[in-house]
N, C-alpha and C positions, 0 to 999 in steps of 0.2 A: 599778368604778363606771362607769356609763354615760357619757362625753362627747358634749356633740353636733358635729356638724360642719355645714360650708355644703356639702357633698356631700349628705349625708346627708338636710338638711331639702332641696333641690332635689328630689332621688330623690321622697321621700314628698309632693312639690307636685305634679309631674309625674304619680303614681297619681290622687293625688285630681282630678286636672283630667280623668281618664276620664269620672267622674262614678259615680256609687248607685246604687241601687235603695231610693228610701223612699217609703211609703204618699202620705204628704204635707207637700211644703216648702216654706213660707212664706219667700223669699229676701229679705234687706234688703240695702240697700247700694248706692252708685253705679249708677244703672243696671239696678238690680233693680225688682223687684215694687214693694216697700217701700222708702220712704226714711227709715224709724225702726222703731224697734224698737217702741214704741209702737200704728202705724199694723197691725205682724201681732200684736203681740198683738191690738189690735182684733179684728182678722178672723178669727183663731182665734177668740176669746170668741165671735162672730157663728154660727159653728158648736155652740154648747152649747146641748142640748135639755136641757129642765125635769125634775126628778127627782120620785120616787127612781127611779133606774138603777141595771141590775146592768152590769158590765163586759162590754165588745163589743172588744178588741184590736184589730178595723177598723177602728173609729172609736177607738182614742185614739193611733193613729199620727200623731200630728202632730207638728213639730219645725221650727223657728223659728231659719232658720240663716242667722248675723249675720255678712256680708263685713270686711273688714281695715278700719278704720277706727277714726276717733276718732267718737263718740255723746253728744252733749251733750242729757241727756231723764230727767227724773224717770217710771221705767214704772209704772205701775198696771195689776196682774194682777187681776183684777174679782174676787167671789167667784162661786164657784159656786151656779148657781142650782137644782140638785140638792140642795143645803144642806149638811149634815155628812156626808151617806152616803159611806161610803167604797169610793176604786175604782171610778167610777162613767165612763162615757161620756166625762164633762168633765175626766178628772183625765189625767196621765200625761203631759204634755206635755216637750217638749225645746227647750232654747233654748242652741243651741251657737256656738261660732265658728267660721267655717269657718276653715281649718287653712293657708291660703296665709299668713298676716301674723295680726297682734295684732288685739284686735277689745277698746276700751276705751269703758266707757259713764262719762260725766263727769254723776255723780248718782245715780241708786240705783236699788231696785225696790222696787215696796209689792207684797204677795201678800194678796186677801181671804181669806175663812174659807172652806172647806170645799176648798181648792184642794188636792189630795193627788198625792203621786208625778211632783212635776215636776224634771227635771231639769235643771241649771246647768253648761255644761261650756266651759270654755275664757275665756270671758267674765271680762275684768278690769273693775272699777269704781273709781276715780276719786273718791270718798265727796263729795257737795257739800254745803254748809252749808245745815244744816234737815235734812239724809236718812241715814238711814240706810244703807250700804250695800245688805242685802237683810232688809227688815221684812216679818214675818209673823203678824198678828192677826186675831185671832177664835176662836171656838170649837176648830177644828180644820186644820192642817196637817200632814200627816201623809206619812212617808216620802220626804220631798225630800232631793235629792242634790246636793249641791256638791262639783267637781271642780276639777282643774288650771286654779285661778283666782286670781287677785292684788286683795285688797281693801288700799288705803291711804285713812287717815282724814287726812292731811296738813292737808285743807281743810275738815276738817266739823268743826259743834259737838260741844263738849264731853259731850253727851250721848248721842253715837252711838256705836252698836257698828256690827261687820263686817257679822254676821249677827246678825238679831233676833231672836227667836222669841219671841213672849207669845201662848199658846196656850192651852187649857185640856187637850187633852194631844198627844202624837206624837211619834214619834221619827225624826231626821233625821240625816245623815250629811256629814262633808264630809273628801276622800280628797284629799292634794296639791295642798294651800291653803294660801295665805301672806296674811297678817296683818297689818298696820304698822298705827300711827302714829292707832290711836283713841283716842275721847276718854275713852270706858268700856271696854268690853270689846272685845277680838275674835271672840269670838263667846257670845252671853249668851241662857239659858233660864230662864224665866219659869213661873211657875204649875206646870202638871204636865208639861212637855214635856222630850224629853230628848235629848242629843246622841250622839253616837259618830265621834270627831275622830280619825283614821288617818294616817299619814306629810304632817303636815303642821309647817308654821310658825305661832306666833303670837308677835311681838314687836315690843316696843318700844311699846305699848296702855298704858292707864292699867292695862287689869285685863287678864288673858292669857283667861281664861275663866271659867265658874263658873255654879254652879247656885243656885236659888233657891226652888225646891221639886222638883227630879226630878233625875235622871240626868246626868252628864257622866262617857264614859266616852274612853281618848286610848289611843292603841297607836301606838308608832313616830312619835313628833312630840317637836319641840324646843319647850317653850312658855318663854321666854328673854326678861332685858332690860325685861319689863311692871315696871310699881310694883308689882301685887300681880299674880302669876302665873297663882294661883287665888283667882278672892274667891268666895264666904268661902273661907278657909281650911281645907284640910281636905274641901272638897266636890267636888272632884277625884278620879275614881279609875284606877289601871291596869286598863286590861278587855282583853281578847278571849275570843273563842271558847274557848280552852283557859287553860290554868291562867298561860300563860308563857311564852317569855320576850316581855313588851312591848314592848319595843324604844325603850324613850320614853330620850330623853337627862338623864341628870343627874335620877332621879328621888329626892328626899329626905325623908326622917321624913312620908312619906304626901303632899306635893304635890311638883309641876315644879319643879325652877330652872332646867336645862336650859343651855343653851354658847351663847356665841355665834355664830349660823349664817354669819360671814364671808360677807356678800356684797359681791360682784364691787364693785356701785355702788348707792347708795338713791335715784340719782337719776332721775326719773320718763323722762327724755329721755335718757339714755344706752341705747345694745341691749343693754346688758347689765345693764338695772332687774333688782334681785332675782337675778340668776344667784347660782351658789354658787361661791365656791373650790374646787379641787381639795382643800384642804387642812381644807373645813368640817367638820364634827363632822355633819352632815345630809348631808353627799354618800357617795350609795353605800348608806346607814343606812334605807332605806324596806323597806316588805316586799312584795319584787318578786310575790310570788305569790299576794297574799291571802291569804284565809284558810283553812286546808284545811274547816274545814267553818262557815260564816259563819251567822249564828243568824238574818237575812234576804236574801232575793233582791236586794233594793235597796243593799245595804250593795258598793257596788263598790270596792274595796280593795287592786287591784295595781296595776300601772306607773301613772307618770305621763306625760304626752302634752302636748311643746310643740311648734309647727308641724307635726305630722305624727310626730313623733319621740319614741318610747317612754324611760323614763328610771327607776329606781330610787333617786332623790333625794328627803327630803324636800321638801314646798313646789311649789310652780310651777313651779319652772326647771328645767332641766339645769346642768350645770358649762360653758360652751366652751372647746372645744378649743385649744391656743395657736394653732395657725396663723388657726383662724377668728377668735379677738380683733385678730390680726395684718392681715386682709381686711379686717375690718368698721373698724379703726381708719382702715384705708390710705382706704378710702373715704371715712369720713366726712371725712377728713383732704381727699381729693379736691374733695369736696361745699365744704369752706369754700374752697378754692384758686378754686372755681369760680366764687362768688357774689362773691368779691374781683374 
């Protein structure tokens, strides 16, 4: 099983500070462009020409890339004014963390209708009361990807899930995602849209997941610890590409129960939110390589990536290493010697 180290995530800071090559990036953060995430989706949305469009890859290279920080802002992703067509000019976008530090939005995101193929990567949310962590209504959302991200509902009502979907149809993905503390589901499909949930976490939710008229399909995930794992019952299924073997923890008489994934700390302020023990039933347990043959392009389904640092754990986190709990404690240990 992958560990991470404080070497290691250095190493991978130090590359990324060369800098890219991408089409176009909208920077938020201290001293950036943008000082919300809000203000570039704006300015992205500013760039959507009126449909119907057929796909141009030059124009949907956009990505909306969020510095280390705490983010207190309910986002509104507009809908597309291309309408339902799919794959269009305005769809495709990317809204990642940059990879130096954690990057946590305190509130949620709403996505309009016809917004398709955008992707979520790095980005923790903070769920606040009224929001849903990431809601998505209207007609059509289609092929969105949630990654190596941390949704907790700690602070929102009782009626929110992680991720929303009430669609009339589409299918979305979320690969090395971790789940706590909703009020409904952690992540819930509506109408006819449908999931495909890969080496991830969902626990400690009223409901782990569940379909309501479509698809929920889970490979290599602990869904553990919810009141009902899968609501309804039974509308759960083991999938992948091939016949087997799933890889999902603890799966019984047709849904989840799944182990408890041991983590390090559940508390929001420790470095090691969500890490996993060396000793969890999800560390090591991911499927490092995807899929050999994945039934879509959007479906991304290998390592997981925290600060720069590739990982084969389910969920969000890596394991750390002892000596790095050892530094990181010595420090923090430091920090209160200090303000004393």
């Amino acid at each position: 099983m992958r560990k991470i180290s404080m070497l290691s995530i250095l190493c991978a800071i130090l590359l990324m500070s060369a800098g890219s090559v991408h089409a176009i990036v909208y920077e938020v953060g201290p001293g950036k462009t943008y000082a919300s995430i809000q203000d570039a989706v704006d300015a992205v949305a500013a760039t959507d020409l009126p449909g119907p469009l057929t796909d141009n890859a030059s124009l949907r290279d956009k990505e909306i890339r969020v510095f280390p920080g705490s983010y207190t802002e309910n986002v509104s992703i507009p809908a597309d004014p291309a309408g339902s067509a799919w794959n269009t000019v305005n769809d495709g976008w990317t809204i990642r963390a940059d990879q130096r530090g954690t990057v946590t939005v305190n509130g949620g995101f709403s996505i309009g209708n016809g917004r398709d193929s955008l992707v979520f990567d790095g980005i923790d949310i903070m769920v606040a009361d009224g929001q849903h962590g990431v809601a998505m209504f209207g007609g059509t959302n289609r092929f969105m990807m949630f990654k190596n991200m941390v949704v907790d509902g700690r602070n929102a009502a009782a009626w929110a899930s992680g991720i929303y979907h009430d669609a009339g149809f589409g299918q979305n993905s979320a690969n090395h995602v971790t789940i706590v503390n909703m009020g409904s589901h952690g992540i819930r499909s509506t109408n006819s849209s449908g999931w495909y949930i890969s080496n991830s976490i969902l626990a400690n939710n009223n409901n782990g997941t569940g379909k309501e008229a479509s698809f929920v399909g889970i490979n290599h995930s602990n869904i553990f610890g919810n009141t009902t794992n899968c609501n309804p019952v039974g509308s759960c299924a083991e999938w992948d590409s091939a016949s087997g073997p799933f890889g999902n923890i603890n799966w019984v008489g047709g849904d989840p129960v799944g182990l408890d994934p041991q983590f390090v700390s559940t508390d929001p302020s420790s470095p090691f939110y969500l890490f996993l023990e060396a000793s969890s039933p999800s560390a090591g347990t991911a499927n490092p390589n995807g899929l050999a043959s994945p039934p879509h392009a959007w479906e991304d389904r290998g390592l997981g990536t925290y600060l720069g640092v590739t990982h084969n754990n389910m969920g969000a986190r890596p394991i750390p290493e002892p000596a790095s709990l050892a530094l990181l404690a010595a420090g923090a240990l430091l920090g209160i010697r200090r303000r004393r």
